[in-house]
N, C-alpha and C positions, 0 to 999 in steps of 0.2 A: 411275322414278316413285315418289313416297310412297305409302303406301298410305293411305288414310283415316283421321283422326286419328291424325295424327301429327304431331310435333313438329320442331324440331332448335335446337339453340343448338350455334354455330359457336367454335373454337378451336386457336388454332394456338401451335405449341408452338414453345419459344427452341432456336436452333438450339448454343447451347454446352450446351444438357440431352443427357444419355448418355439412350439407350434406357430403362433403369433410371428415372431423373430423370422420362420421360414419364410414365410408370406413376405416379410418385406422384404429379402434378401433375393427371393426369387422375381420380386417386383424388379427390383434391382435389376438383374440380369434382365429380361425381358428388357427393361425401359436403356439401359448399352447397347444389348442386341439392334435395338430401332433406330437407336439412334448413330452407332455404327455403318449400319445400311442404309441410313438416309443420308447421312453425311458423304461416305466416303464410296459406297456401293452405287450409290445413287437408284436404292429402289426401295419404295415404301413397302413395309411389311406388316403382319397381323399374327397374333397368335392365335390355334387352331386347336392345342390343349397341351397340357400338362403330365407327366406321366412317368412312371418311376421304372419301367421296363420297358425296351424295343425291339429284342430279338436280331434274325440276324440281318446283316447288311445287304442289301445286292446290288452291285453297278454303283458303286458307289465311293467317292472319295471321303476322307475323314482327317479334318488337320489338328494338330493338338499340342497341347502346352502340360507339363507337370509344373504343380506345385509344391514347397518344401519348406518347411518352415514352423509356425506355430498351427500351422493348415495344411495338409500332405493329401496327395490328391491328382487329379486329370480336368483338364476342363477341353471339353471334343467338341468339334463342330462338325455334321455327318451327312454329306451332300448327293443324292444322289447326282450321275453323271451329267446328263439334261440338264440341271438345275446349277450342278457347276460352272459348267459352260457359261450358261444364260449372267449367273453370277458374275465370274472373268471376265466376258466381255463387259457387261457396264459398269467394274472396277474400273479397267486399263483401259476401258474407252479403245476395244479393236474386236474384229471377227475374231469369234475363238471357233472352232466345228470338230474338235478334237479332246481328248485328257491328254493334255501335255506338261511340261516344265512348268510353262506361264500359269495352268489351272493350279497346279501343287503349288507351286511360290504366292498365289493369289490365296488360296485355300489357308495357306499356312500363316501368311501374313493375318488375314480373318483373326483364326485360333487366337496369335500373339496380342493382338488389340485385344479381343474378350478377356483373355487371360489377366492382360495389365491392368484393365477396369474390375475384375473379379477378385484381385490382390487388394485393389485399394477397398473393394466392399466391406473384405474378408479382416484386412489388417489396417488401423490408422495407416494413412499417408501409405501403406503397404512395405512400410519396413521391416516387420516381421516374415515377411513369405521373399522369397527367392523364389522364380519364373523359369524352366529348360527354354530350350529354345526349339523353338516349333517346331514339331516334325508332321510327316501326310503318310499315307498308306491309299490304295486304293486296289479294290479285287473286285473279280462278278460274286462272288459270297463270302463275309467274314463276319467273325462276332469281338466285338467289345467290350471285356470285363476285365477288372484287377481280381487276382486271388485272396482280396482282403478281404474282411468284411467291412463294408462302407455302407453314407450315404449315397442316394441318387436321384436326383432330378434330370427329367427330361422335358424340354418345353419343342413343341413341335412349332413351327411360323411358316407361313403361308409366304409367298411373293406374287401370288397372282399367275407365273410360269411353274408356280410346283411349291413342294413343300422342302423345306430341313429340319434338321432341330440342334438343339443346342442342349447338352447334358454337361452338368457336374457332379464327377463322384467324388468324394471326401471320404476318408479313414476315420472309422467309429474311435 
């Protein structure tokens, strides 16, 4: 189970990467994710750990981008409600006190930037991978799996008002 505000954005890792290779792929996303949130969220973040399963969701929003390409895949970002909000509003710089439009368009926009710095980690210059175009979900319990068999990274980050994480799963 997550615990309350928490996040996750989903990632899965190329199966010709050496152990070595993850670590700095996964450094990668970590050092987007912050600087994503410092730049444009305007909230310093921390990571809090790393982890390859999360169970199921609860009260929780989830924005996400597929991958397609020489890299096929999900990359999710998994917010609980609290934590959204708190997110929205120092995005768009307004009171949010709701899951509304603004939190899923905020939410998704998120997904789409990680997505686009995850293409270029993944592919030179990111000409190989083609990006979906965002989409959200949001329920009081759901679970997030592909029926593939994949990889899966999940990095949890702190904001201080709560947690998210950021997951990518990749097709073995």
């Amino acid at each position: 189970m997550i615990p309350r505000g928490l996040g996750i954005i989903f990632f899965r890792w190329p199966e010709t990467t050496s152990k070595e290779g993850c670590v700095s792929i996964e450094e990668k996303v970590i050092g987007s994710t912050k600087e994503i949130f410092s730049s444009m969220v305007m909230m310093e973040i921390s990571v809090k750990r790393v982890m390859d399963y999360s169970g199921p969701l609860n009260n929780t929003i989830t924005g996400m981008v597929g991958l397609a390409g020489i890299y096929r895949g999900v990359l999710a970002i998994h917010i609980p409600y609290p934590v959204a909000m708190a997110i929205t509003a120092s995005f768009l710089g307004m009171d949010v006190d709701e899951i509304n439009e603004d939190v899923h368009d905020a939410i998704g926009e998120l997904a789409n930037m990680l997505g686009g710095n995850v293409k270029t980690i993944l592919s030179e210059k990111g000409r190989d991978i083609e990006l979906s175009l965002p989409s959200t979900i949001s329920g009081s319990e759901y679970s997030f799996q592909l029926d593939k068999e994949v990889d899966t990274v999940i990095i949890e980050f702190d904001t201080g008002q709560g947690q998210f994480m950021v997951e990518m799963v990749l097709e073995k």
